[in-house]
C-alpha positions, 0 to 999 in steps of 0.5 A: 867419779870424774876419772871414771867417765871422763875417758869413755865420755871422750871416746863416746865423742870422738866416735860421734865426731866420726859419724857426723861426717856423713851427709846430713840426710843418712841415718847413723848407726847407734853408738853404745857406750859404758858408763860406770858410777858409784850409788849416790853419785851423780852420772852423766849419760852422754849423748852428742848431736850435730853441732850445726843442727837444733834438737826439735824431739829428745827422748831418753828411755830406759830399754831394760826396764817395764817402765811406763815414761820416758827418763827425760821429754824434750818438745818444743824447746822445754821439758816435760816431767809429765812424762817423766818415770816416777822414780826419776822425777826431779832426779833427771837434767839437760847436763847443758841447758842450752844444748851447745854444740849438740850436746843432749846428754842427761844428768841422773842424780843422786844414783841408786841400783835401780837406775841401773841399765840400758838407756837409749838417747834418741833425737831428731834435728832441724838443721839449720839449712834446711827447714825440714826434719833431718835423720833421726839418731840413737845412742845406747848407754848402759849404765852400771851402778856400783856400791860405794865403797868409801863407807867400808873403808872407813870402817876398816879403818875405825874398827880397830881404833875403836878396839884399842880405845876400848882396851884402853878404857878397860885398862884405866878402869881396873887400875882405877879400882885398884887404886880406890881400893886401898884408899877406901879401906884406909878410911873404913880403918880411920873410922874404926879407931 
């Protein structure tokens, strides 16, 4: 899963780096980046602030889905799962904690079908010159879930080893009768004389 996020996570930062060139105060435009993962497998849905600035408000929404809840709240330097969509409870993490160097992306895990779709990472920022509220930010991230394929594959691979064993086992089976066979009516000969 790695080498599958690994590249669009560096481009997603690059292109944040970019923006958190201009002025404090301007807005941003929205960023929207691709994410692919397998079911089951962990994703990360990357999101980047300012390096210099703490996150006073962090929201992560599903856009695509009626959903009632947010993915994941985060006020007042905690999270509340109160907030959170049923389906996603204790599913969903601050992939850093601490938020270092502005990084509020989420991890989901444990990914099924359903999880599927467009997310939005929006914030807003206390600078740490200012006192006031600073711009306020928003990534979209579409997150597209795949079937995991491992399990085919090792099917494909046992499948015919299952069909030899069993071809082996009907083999040593009728040799096996053929061989008793005259064993048995050499004893019912025996008891005949």
């Amino acid at each position: 899963m790695a080498a599958r996020t690994s590249a669009p996570y560096v481009a997603f930062l690059l292109s944040v780096l970019t923006s958190c060139s201009s002025s404090a105060g301007e807005p941003r435009a929205s960023a929207e980046q691709n994410v692919s993962v397998n079911t089951q497998d962990n994703a990360i849905l990357p999101c980047m602030g300012p390096r210099d600035a703490s996150i006073t408000l962090l929201q992560w929404k599903m856009l695509d889905k009626d959903s009632e809840g947010f993915v994941f709240f985060f006020r007042e330097n905690r999270s509340y799962e109160s907030y959170q969509i049923p389906s996603l409870k204790n599913r969903v993490q601050l992939s850093d904690p601490q938020m270092k160097n502005g990084n509020v992306s989420v991890t989901v895990k444990n990914v099924t079908f359903s999880d599927a779709g467009k997310y939005e990472c929006s914030f807003y920022t206390s600078s740490r010159q200012r006192s006031r509220r600073a711009a306020d930010f928003s990534y979209i991230i579409n997150l597209h879930v795949e079937e995991r394929h491992s399990g085919r594959q090792h099917l494909a691979l046992v499948a015919p080893l299952v069909a030899l064993v069993a071809l082996l086992v009907a083999v040593l089976w009728k040799f096996k009768g053929r061989t008793e066979q005259p064993a048995a009516e050499e004893a019912g000969e025996q008891q005949l004389v």
